[in-house]
N, C-alpha and C positions, 0 to 999 in steps of 0.2 A: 363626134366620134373620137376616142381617145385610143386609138388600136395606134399601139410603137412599132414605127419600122424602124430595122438598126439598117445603117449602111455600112458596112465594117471593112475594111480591109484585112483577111484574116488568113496566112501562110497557111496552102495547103500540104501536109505532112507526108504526103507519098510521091515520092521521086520515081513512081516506077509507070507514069501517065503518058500515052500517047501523046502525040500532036493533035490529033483527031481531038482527043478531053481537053487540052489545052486551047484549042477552038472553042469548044463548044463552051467552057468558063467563061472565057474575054467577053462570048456572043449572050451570055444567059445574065452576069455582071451588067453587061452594058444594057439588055434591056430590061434589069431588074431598076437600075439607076434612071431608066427614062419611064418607068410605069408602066411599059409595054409587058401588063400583065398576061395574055394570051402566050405569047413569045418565052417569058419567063417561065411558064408553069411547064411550055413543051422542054425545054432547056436542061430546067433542073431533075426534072423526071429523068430526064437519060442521065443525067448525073448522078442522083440517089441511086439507080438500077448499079451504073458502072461502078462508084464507091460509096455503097451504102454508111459507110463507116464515119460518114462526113458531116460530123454532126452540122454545120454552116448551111451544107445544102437541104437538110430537112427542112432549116429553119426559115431559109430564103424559100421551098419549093408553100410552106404551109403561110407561110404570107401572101406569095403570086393569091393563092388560090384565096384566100379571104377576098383580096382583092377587087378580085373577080365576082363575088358574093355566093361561091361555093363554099359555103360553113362548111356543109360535111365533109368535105374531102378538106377541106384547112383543121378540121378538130382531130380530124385521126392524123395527120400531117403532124399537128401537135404534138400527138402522141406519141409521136416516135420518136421526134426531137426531144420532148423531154425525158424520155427514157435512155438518154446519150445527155445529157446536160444539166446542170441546176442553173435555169437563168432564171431569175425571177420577172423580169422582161417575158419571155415565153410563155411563163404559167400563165402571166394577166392577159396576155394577145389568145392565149388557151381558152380560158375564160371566158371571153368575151364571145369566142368561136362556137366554143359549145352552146353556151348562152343560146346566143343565133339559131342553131340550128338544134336547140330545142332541148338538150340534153342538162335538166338542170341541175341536178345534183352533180354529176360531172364537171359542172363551171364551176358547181360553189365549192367545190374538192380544191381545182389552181387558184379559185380567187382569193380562198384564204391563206394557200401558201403561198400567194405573191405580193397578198398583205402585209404578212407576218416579215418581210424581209425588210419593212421599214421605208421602199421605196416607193410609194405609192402615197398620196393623200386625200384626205377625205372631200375635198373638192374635187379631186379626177374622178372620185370613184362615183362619187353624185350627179356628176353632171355628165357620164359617157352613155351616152344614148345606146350602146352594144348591150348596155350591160340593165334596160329595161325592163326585160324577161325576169330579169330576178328580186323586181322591188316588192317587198313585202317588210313585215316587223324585222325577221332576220338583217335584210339590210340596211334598216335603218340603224340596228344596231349596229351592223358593221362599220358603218358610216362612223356612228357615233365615238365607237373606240378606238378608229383612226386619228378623230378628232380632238381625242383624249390624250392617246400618245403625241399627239405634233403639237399639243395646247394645253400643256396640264395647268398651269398657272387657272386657266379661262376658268378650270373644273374645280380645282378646290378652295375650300370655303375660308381657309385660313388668308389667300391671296384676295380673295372679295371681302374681308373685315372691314377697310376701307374705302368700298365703293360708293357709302352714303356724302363723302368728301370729293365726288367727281362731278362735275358739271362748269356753269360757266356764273361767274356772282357777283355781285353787287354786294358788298365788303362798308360795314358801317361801324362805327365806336361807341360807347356807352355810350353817348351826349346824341345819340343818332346821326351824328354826322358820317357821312362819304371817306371811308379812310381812303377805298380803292377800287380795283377789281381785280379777282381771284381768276383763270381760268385753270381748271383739273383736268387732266386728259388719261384715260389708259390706255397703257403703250404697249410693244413688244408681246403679243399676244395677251393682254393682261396678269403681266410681271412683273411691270411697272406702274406709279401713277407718276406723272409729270405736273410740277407747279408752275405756272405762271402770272407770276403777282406785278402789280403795277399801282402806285401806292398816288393817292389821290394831290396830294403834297411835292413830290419829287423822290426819284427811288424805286427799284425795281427790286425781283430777284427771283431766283428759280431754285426747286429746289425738286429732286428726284426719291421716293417715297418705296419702298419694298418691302416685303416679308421675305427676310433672311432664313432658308430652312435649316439652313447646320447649325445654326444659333438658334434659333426657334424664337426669333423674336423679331420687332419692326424697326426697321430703317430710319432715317431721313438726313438727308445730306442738305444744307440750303447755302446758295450761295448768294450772295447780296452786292448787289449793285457798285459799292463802297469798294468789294474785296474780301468784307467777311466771311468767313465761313464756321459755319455752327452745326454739328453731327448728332443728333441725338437717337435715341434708342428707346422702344417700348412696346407695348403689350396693348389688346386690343380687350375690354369686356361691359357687354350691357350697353351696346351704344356708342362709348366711349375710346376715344385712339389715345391713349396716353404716354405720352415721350417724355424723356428726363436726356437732360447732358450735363456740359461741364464745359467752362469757357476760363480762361486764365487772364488776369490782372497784372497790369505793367507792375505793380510792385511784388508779382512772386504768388499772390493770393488764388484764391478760386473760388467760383461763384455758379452756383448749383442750376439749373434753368427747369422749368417745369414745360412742357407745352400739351396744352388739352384740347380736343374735338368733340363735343355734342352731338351726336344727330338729336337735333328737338324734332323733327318731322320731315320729309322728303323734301320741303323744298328752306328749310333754314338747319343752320349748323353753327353751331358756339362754337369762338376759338379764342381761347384763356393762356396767357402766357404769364409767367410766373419766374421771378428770381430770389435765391436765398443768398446770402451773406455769411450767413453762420452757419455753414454746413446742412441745413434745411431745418435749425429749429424755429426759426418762422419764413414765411413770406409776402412777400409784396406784388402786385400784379401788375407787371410792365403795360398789356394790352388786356381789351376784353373785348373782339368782334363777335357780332351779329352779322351772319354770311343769307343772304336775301338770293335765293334762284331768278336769274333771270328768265323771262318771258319772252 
């Protein structure tokens, strides 16, 4: 059950209250705060009748009453409260109540205005057993585009270019020898992929992998074991991750760098590294791995 109780401390605005109300708040508070549901629901009712105006005590009287598993007296409770309030907390504790006690069109009315506020995710809303009554395609959908908003990275296709380059590998050199092991991770909802290389000789290095949207193009930051660090940029087509940089030479010079990804098949991937001299009219190829998926 994902139903939010707020515990608020929250000044009430009318200086013009008995002792008698000021009793009964301390008494309806204090057994709002120990769950003495029964107690609460008699409490805040004298208090909604005495100042209806209070939006706090709708919202404490239509919780007692869930509570207690009186949906319908908590769904019209609701109703009142939110007709005094925009909490988005309310609509989905709304939701969930109606839900309950049956009224579903009415849920699906707060559930997507307590969606739409951003504060909610697509794991709460999947997994609140209140909110059972309502699983159909519709919800799946809703699910989904909750999911969409708090993960867009996961969702579009320009961010997965690079996903045939994620796994854990066994790293070999044209002579088939063992250069290393690769391991690829996606990170941060998949926004990121993360490198970590371990080179079979001595030598490490890591390197952080993105699709830049304001640039519209791909990333890669790598830093090496040594201290090096080398940035390159590129475009993804046909298979292929293609990066280009630019590295500078103790005597002033600069020297062009190529680095290429194959996908040959789901579980092998070519990684071709390439340096020009003369501004790229020709090149030489530093490495040539054969990336082997581990089993």
């Amino acid at each position: 059950m994902r139903f939010f109780i707020l515990i608020l401390i929250i000044p009430i605005v009318n200086f013009a209250v008995s002792q008698t109300q000021v009793d009964i708040l301390e008494k309806a508070e204090s057994a709002y705060k120990a769950s003495d549901w029964a107690t609460s629901v008699k409490l805040y009712l004298q208090l909604c009748k005495s100042q209806p105006g209070e939006a706090k005590f709708w919202n404490r009287l239509a919780t007692s009453y869930y509570q207690q598993g009186a949906y319908k007296n908590a769904s019209q409770t609701y109703r009142q409260y939110l007709s005094m309030a925009q909490d988005p907390v309310g609509m989905y504790n709304a939701a969930c109540t109606f839900a309950l006690s049956g009224e579903k069109d009415t849920a699906w009315y707060w559930l997507e205005k307590a969606t739409q506020s951003g504060w909610f995710t697509a794991t709460q809303v999947r997994k609140d057993n209140d909110l059972k009554p309502l699983h159909s395609r519709r919800f799946d959908d809703l699910v989904l585009s909750l999911d969409r908003a708090a993960r867009p990275c996961e969702y579009d296709s320009l961010f997965r270019q690079f996903d045939f380059w994620i796994g854990e590998w066994d790293v070999f050199n044209i002579a088939g020898q063992k250069a290393g092991t690769n391991t690829i991770q996606k990170l941060t909802e998949g926004c990121l992929l993360f490198e970590n290389w371990t080179g079979s000789l001595g030598g490490s290095g890591k390197s952080i992998n993105f699709y830049d949207k304001q640039k519209k193009i791909w990333r890669q930051i790598w830093i090496a074991s040594n201290g090096n660090v080398s940035e390159f940029y590129g475009q993804y087509s046909e298979g292929v991750m293609d990066f280009y940089g630019e590295s500078a030479l103790a005597n002033g010079g600069i020297v062009k760098n190529r680095l290429r990804f194959f996908r040959i098949d789901s579980d092998t991937v070519r990684q071709l590294a390439e340096r020009s001299d003369d501004n790229g009219k020709s090149w030489q190829v530093t490495y040539d791995f054969r990336y082997v998926r581990k089993k």
